[in-house]
BAFI-3210 file (N, C-alpha, C; in Angstrom, 3 decimals, decimal comma, padded with zeros to 6 digits):
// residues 82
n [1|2|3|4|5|6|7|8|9|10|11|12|13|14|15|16|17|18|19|20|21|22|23|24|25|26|27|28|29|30|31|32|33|34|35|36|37|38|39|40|41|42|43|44|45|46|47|48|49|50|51|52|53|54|55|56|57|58|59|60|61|62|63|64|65|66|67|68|69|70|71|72|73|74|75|76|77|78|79|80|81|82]
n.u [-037,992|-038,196|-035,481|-033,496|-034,798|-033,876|-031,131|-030,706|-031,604|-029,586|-027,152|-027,794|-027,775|-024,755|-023,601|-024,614|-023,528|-021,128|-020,832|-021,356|-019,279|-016,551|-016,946|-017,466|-014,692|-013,980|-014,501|-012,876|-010,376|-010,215|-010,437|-008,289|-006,376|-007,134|-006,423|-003,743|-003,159|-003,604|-001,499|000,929|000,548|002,095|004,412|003,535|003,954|002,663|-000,304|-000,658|-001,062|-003,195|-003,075|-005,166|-006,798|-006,069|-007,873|-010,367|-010,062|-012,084|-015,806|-017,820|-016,113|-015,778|-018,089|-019,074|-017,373|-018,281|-021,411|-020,488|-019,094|-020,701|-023,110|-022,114|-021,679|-024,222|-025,006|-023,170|-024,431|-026,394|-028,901|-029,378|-030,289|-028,456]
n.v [-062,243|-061,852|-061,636|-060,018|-057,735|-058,035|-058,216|-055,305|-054,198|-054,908|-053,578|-050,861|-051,198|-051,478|-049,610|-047,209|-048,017|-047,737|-044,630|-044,011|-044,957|-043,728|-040,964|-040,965|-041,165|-038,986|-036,783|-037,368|-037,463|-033,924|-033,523|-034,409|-032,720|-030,071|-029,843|-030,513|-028,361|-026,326|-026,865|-026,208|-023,658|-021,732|-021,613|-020,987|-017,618|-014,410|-012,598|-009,836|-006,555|-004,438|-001,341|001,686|003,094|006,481|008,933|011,164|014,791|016,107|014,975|016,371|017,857|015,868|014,523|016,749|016,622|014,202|014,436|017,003|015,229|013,502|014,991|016,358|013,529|013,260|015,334|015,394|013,116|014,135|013,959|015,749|018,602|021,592]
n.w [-018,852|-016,686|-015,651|-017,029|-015,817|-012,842|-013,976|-014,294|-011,783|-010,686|-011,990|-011,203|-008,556|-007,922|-009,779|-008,104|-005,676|-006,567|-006,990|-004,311|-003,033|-004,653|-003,405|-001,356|-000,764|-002,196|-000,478|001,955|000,741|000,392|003,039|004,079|002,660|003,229|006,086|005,705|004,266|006,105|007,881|006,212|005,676|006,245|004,744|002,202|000,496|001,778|000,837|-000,881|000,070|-001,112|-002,445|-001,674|-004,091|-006,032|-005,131|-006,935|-007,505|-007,507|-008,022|-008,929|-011,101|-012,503|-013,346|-014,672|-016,887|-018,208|-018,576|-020,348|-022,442|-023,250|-024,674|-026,710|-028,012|-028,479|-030,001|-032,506|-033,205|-034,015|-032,490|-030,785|-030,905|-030,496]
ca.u [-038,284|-037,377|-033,756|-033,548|-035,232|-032,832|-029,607|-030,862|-031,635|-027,746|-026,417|-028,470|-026,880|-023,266|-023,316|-024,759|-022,347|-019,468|-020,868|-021,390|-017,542|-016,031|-017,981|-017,223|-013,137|-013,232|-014,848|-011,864|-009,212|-010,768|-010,335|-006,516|-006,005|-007,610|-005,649|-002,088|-003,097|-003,264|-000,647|001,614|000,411|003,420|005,028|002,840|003,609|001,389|-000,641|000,231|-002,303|-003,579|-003,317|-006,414|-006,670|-006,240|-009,401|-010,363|-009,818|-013,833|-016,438|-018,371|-016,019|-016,252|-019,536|-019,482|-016,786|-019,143|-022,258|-019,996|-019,019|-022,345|-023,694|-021,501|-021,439|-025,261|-024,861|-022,665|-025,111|-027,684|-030,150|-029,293|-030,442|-027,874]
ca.v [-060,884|-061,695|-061,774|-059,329|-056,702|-058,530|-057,443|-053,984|-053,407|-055,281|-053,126|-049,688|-051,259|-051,734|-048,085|-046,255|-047,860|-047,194|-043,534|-043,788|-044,924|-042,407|-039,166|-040,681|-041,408|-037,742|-035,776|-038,249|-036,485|-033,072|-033,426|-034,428|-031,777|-028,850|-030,283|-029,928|-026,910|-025,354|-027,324|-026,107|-022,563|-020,665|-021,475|-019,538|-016,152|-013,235|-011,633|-008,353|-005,862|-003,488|-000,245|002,161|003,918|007,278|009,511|012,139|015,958|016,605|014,534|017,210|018,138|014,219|014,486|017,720|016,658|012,981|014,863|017,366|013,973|012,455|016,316|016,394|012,704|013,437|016,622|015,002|012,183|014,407|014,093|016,905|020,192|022,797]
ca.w [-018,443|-014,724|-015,878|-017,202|-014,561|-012,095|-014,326|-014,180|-010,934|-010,192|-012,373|-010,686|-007,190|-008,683|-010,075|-007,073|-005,167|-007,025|-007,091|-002,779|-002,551|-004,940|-003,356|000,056|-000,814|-002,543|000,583|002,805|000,197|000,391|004,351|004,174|001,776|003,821|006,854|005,214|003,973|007,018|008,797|005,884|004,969|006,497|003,460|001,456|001,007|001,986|-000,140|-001,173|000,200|-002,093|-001,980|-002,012|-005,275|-005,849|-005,239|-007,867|-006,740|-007,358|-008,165|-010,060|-012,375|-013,421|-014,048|-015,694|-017,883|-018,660|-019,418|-021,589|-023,531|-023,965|-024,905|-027,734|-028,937|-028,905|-031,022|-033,807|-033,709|-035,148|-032,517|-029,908|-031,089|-030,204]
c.u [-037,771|-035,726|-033,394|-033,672|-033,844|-031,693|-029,797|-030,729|-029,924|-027,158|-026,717|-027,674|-025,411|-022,948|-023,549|-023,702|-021,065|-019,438|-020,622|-019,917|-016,955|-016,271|-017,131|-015,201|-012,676|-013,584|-013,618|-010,361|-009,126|-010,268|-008,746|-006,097|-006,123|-006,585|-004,181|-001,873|-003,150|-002,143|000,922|001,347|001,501|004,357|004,793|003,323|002,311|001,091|-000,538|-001,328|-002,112|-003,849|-004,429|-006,031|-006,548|-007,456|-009,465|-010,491|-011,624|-014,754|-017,497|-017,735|-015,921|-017,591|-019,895|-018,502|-017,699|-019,721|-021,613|-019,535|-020,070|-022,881|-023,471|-020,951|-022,974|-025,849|-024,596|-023,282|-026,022|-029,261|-030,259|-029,876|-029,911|-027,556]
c.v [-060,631|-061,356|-060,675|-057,440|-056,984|-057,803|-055,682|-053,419|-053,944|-054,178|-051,395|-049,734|-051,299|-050,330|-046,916|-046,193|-047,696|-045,480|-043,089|-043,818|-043,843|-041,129|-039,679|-040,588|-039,470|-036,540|-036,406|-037,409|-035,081|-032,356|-033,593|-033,303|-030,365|-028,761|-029,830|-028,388|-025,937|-025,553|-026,499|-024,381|-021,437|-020,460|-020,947|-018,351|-015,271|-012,386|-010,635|-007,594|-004,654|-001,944|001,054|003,347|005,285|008,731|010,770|013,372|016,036|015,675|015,057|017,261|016,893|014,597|015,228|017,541|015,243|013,928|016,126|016,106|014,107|013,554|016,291|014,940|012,285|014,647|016,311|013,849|012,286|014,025|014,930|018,308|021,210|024,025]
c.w [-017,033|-014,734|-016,239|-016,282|-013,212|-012,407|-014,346|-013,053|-010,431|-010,706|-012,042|-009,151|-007,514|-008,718|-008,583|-005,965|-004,986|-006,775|-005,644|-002,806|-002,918|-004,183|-001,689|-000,086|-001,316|-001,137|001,630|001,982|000,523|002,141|004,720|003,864|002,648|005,136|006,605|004,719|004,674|007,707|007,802|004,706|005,013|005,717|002,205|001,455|000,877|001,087|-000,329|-000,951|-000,636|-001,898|-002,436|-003,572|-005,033|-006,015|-006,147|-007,169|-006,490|-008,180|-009,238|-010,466|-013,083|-013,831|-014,699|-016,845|-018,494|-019,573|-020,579|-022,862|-024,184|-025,074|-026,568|-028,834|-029,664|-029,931|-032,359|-034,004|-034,628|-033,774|-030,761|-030,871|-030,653|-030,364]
res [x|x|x|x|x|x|x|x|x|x|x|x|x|x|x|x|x|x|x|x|x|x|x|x|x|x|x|x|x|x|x|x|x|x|x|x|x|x|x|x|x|x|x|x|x|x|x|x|x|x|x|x|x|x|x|x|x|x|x|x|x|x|x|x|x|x|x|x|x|x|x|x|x|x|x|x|x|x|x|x|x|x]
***
């Protein structure tokens, strides 16, 4: 039973520390990576700025042409009363 418990907890230290190395080797990549990526962003091109949409003449007649929708898809639904 001692032998047992033993190979467990070896094999609980084995794993954790395979898990400590990896995590620490990928945050050590992570840090190179961010590094070059600035050292070598000028080669990027620039994002294309976006240009603002175009704004509707009136705001009410949107909304009076909506609720004319709805009005009338609530009419031919059968449960407008007009």
């Amino acid at each position: 039973m001692d032998t047992m418990f033993s190979s467990a907890l070896n094999i609980m230290l084995v794993g954790m520390g395979f898990v400590f190395v990896f995590l620490g080797i990928q945050v050590i990549i992570t840090l190179l990576a961010a590094k070059l990526g600035g050292k070598y962003a000028y080669l990027l091109p620039e994002p294309e700025k976006k240009k603002p949409a175009a704004k509707s003449t009136s705001k009410a007649a949107d909304d009076t042409e909506v609720a004319a929708v709805i009005a009338a898809a609530l009419k031919q639904a059968g449960k407008l009363p007009l």
